[in-house]
C-alpha positions as CSV (number, residue, x, y, z in Angstrom):
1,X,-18.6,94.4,115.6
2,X,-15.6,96.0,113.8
3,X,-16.2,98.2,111.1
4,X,-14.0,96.9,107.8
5,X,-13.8,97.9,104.1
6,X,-14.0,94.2,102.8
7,X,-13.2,95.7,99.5
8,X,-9.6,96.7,100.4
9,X,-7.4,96.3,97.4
10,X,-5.0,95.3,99.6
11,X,-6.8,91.4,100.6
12,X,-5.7,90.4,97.1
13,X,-1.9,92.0,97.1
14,X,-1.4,90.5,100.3
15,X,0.8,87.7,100.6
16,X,-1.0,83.7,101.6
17,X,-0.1,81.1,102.6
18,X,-2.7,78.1,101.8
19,X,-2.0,75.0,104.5
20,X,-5.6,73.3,103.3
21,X,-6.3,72.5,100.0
22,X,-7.2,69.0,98.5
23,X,-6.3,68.6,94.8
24,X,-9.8,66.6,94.2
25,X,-12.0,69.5,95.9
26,X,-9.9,72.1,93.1
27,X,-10.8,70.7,89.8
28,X,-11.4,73.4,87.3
29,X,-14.7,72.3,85.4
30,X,-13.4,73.2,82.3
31,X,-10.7,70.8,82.7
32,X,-13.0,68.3,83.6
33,X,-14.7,68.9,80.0
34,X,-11.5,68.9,78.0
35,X,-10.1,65.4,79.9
36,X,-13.8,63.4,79.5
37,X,-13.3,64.5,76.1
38,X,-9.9,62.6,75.8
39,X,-10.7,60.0,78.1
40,X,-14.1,59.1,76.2
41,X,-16.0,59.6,79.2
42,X,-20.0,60.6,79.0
43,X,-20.8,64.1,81.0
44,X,-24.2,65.4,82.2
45,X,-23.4,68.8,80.7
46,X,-21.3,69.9,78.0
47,X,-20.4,73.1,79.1
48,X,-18.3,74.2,82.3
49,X,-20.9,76.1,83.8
50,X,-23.3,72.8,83.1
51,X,-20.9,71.2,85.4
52,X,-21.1,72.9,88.5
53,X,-23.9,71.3,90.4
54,X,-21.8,68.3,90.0
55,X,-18.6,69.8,91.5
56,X,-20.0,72.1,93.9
57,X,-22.0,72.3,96.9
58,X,-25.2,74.7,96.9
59,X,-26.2,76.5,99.9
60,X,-28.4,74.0,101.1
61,X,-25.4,71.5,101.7
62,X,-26.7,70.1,104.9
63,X,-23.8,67.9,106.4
64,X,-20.0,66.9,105.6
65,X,-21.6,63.6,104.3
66,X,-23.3,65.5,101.5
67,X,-20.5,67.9,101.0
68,X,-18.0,64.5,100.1
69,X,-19.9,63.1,97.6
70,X,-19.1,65.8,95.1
71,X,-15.5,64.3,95.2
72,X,-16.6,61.3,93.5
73,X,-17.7,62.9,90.0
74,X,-14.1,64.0,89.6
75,X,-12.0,60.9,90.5
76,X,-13.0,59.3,87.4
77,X,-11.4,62.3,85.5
78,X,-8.2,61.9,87.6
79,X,-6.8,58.1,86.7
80,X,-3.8,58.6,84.8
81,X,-0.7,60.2,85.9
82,X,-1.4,62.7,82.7
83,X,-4.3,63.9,84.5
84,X,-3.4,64.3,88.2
85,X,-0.1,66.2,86.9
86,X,-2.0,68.4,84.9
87,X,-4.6,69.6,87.8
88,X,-1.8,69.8,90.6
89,X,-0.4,72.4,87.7
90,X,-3.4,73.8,87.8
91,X,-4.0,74.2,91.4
92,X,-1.0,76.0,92.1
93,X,-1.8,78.4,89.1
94,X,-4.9,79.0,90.5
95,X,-3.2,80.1,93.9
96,X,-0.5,81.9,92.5
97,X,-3.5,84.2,90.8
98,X,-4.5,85.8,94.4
99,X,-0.6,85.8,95.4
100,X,-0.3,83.0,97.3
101,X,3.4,82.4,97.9
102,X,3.2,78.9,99.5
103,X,0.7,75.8,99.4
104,X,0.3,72.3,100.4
105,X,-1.6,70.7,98.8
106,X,-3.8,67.2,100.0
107,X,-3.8,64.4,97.9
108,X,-5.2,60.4,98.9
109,X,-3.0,59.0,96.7
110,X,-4.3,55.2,96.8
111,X,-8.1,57.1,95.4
112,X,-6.5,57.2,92.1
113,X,-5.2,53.6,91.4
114,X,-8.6,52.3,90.1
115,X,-7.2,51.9,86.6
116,X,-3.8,50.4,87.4
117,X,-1.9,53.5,88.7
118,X,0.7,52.5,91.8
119,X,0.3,54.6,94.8
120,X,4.1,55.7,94.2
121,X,2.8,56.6,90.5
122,X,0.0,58.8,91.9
123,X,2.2,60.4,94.4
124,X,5.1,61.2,91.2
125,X,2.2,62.5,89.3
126,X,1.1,65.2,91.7
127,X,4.6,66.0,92.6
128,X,5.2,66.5,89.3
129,X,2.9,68.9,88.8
130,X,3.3,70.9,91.7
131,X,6.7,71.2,90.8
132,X,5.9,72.7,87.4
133,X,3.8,74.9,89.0
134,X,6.4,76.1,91.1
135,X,8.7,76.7,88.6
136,X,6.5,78.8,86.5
137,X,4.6,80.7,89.2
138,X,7.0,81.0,91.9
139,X,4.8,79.6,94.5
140,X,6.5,77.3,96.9
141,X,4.2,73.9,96.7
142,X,4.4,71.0,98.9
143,X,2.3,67.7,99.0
144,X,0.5,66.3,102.4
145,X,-0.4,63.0,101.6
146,X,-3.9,61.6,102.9
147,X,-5.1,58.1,104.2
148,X,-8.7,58.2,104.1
149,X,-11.3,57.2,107.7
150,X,-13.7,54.7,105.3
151,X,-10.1,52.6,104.3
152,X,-8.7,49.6,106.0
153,X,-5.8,49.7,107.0
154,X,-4.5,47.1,104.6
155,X,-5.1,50.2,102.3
156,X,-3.6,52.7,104.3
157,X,-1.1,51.1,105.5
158,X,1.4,51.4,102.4
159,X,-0.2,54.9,101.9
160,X,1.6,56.2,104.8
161,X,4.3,54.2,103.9
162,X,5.0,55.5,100.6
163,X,4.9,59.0,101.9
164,X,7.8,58.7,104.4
165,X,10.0,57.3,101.3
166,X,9.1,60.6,99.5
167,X,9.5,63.2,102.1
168,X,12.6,64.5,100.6
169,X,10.8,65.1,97.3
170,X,8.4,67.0,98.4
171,X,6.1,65.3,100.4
172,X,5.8,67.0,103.9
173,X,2.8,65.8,105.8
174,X,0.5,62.6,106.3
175,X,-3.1,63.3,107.1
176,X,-6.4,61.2,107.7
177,X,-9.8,62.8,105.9
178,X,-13.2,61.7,105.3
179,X,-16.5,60.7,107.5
180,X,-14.8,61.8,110.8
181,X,-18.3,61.1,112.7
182,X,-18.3,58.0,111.7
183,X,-14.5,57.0,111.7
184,X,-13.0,58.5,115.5
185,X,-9.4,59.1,115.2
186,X,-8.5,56.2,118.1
187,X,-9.2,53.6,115.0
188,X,-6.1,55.0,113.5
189,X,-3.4,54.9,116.3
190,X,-1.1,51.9,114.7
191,X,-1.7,53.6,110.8
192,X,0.8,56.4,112.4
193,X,3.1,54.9,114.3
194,X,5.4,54.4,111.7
195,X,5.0,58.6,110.7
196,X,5.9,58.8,114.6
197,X,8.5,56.9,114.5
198,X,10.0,58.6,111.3
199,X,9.2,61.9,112.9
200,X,7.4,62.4,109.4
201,X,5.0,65.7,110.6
202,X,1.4,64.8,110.9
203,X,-1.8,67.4,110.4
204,X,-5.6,65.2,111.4
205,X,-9.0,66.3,110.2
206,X,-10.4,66.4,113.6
207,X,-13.4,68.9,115.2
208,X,-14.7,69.3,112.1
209,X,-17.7,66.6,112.0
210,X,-17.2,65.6,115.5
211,X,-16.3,66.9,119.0
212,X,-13.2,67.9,120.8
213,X,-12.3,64.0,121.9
214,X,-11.2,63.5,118.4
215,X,-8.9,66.4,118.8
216,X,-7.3,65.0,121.9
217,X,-7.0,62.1,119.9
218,X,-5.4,63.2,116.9
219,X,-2.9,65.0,119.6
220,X,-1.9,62.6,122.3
221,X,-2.4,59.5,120.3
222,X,-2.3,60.1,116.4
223,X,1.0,62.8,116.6
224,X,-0.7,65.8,115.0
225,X,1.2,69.0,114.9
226,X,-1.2,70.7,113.4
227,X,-5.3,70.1,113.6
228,X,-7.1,70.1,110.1
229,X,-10.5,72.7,110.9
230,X,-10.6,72.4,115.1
231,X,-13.9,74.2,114.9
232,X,-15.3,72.0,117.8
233,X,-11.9,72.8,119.8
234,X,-14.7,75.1,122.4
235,X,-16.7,72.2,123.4
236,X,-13.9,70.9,125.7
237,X,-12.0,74.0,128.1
238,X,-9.1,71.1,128.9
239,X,-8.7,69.9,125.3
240,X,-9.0,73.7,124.2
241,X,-5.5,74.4,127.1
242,X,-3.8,71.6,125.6
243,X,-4.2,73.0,122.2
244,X,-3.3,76.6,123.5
245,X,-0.6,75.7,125.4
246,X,1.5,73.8,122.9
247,X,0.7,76.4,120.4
248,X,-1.2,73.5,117.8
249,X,-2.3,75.1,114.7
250,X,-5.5,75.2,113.8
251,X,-5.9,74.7,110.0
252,X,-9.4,76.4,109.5
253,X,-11.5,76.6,106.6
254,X,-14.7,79.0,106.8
255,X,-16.2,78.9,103.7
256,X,-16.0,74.9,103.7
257,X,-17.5,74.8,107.8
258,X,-20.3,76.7,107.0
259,X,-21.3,74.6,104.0
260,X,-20.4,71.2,106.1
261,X,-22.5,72.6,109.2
262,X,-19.1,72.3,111.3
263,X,-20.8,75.4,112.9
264,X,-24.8,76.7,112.1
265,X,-23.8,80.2,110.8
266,X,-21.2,83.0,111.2
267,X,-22.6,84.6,114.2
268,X,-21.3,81.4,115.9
269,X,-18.2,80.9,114.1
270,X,-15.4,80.7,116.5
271,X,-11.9,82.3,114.5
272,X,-12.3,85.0,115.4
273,X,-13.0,84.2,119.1
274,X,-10.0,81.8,118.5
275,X,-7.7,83.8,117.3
276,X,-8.0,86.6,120.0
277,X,-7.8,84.1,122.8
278,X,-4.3,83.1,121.6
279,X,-4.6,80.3,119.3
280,X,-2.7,80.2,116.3
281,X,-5.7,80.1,113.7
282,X,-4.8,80.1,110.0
283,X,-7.1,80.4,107.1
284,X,-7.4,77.7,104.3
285,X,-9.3,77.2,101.2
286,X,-9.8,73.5,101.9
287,X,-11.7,72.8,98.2
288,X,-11.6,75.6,95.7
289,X,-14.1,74.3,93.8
290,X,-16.6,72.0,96.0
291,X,-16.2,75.2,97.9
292,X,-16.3,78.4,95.2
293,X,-13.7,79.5,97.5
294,X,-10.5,81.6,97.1
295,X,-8.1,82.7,100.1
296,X,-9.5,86.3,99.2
297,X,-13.0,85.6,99.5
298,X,-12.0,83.8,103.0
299,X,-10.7,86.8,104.1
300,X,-13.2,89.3,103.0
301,X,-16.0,87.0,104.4
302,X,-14.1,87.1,107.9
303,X,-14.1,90.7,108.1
304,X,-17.7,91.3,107.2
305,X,-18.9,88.7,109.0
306,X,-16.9,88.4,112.3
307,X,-15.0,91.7,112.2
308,X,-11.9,90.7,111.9
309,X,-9.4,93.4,110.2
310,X,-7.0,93.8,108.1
311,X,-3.8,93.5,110.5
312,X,-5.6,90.2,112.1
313,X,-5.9,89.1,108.6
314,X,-2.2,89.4,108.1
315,X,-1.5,87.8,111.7
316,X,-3.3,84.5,110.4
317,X,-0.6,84.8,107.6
318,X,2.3,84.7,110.1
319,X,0.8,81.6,111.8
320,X,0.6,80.0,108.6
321,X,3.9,80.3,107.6
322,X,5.2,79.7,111.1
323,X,3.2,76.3,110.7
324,X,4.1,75.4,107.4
325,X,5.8,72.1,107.0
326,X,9.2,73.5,105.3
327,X,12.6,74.1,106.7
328,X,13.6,77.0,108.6
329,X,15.7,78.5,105.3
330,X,12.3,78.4,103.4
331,X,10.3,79.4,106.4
332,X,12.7,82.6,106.9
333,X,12.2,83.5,102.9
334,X,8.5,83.0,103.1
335,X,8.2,84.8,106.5
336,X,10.6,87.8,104.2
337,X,8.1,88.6,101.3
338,X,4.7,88.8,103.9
339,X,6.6,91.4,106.7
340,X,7.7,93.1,103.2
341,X,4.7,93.6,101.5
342,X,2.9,94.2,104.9
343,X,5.2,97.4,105.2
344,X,4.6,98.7,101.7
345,X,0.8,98.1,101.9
346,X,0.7,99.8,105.0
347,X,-0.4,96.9,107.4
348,X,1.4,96.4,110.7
349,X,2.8,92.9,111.1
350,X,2.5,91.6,114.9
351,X,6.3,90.7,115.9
């Protein structure tokens, strides 16, 4: 294994990019606190710390099953437009604190209409805040909206619907999330057709919770561009060529597939094998709270753990704004700052 100094200063001055992130796995607890306190809503703790084992996975998380319930002690907090805006504002502050110069963010929209909210309201809401964000922190934000595996499609339907009428403000993506295992990707062909036909990009959850089929699913059948985790991309050599040889990204979140049991520890964690077999593997946060996870606690975790360093670090970087789902005017700007500060911090950038 590669020797690394997983303290470098230079993990948290490096430019990221953050393709993976749901809003509802990024609550701040303290927020939480301060909107049950105006929405007259009875907590199990009145302190932030108080609130973690509600919003957070321990160590002993033993499947992705477990791992999703923590979502639903926050989606009380987040039924008025007030609230959504304020976390998506939050979120990208959050980000913008490790220098993250680009994010988009995963939202199921249709999750937050239980008190009257329209789907379009939901989607305004975290646009809203995203934009905010953007304007104060200068990181480039971008909403992939989610249909969720447990929904019918008499739910989803209008879900994906709604996001191709807002992809030109600031909607990007349409995704499908939840109980993979128990929801295989070939239930969801005719939910995407209509993103197909709109060429509206599409990123899938798929080899997370179950095996490379559902990748070759979400490719051939669903439209993905890029693959949301693809941890279980190994299991099939075919599947594995098709996703190598039309240069798919892979969308991975360590932190989150350990805790999920994607994979049963580091030593058999496959980025790194991944990444030096050619795929284009980038690095995501997916909850930054279920999770306790940061970009720059991703990173240092890589490097002690699979050896990764610091240029292959920065390589995941260039994927991820390669993959990003912006235009090439904003891809060429983002792509500007991370060659930039990889020459002043030293770190050579793969051309």
């Amino acid at each position: 294994m590669v020797k690394n100094d997983t303290s470098d200063a230079r993990l948290l001055q490096l430019p990221k990019v953050d393709l993976h992130v749901h809003l509802d796995g990024s609550v701040k607890p303290a927020t939480v606190l301060e909107l049950a306190r105006r929405q007259g809503i009875a907590l199990p703790a009145d302190t932030a710390e108080g609130l973690l084992p509600y919003m957070q996975v321990s160590d002993d998380c033993e499947s992705l099953t477990e791992y999703l319930s923590k979502f639903q002690f926050v989606l009380r907090f987040m039924q008025q437009a007030e609230a959504i805006e304020r976390i998506a504002y939050e979120l990208v502050e959050q980000a913008a604190q490790e220098n993250v110069i680009y994010i988009e963010v995963r939202f199921g929209p249709h999750l937050h209409t239980q008190e009257g909210l329209l789907v379009e309201q939901a989607i305004e809401a975290a646009l809203a805040g995203l934009a905010r964000g953007e304007a104060e922190f200068g990181v480039v934000a971008r909403l992939i909206v989610i249909s969720m595996r447990h929904e019918s499609e008499v739910v989803n339907a209008p879900v994906v619907a709604a996001a191709i009428r807002y992809r030109d403000a600031g909607v990007v993506a349409v995704d499908l999330a939840g109980d993979e295992a128990g929801f295989p990707a070939s239930l969801f062909r005719g939910l995407f057709a209509p993103a197909k036909a709109a060429d509206m990009p599409i990123t899938i959850h798929a080899g997370e919770a179950a095996g490379a089929a559902n990748i070759e699913e979400a490719i051939e059948h669903l439209g993905a561009k890029r693959l949301g985790h693809g941890v279980r991309l190994k299991e099939d050599g075919e599947v594995f060529r098709i996703v190598k040889n039309r240069g798919i990204p892979l969308e991975m979140c360590p932190i989150s597939n350990m805790q999920t049991k994607a994979v049963s520890g580091w030593g058999v964690y496959p980025l790194r094998d991944y990444l030096r077999q050619g795929l284009k593997v980038t690095i995501n946060t997916d909850n930054r709270t279920v999770s306790d996870s940061t970009l720059t606690k991703e990173y240092a975790l890589l490097m002690a753990h699979c050896g990764l360093t610091i240029e292959e670090i920065a390589r995941t970087v260039q994927f991820s704004v390669e993959a990003a789902f912006v235009d090439e005017t904003a891809r060429a700007a983002l792509m500007a700052k991370l060659e930039q500060a990889c020459r002043e911090l030293g770190i050579a950038l793969q051309a």
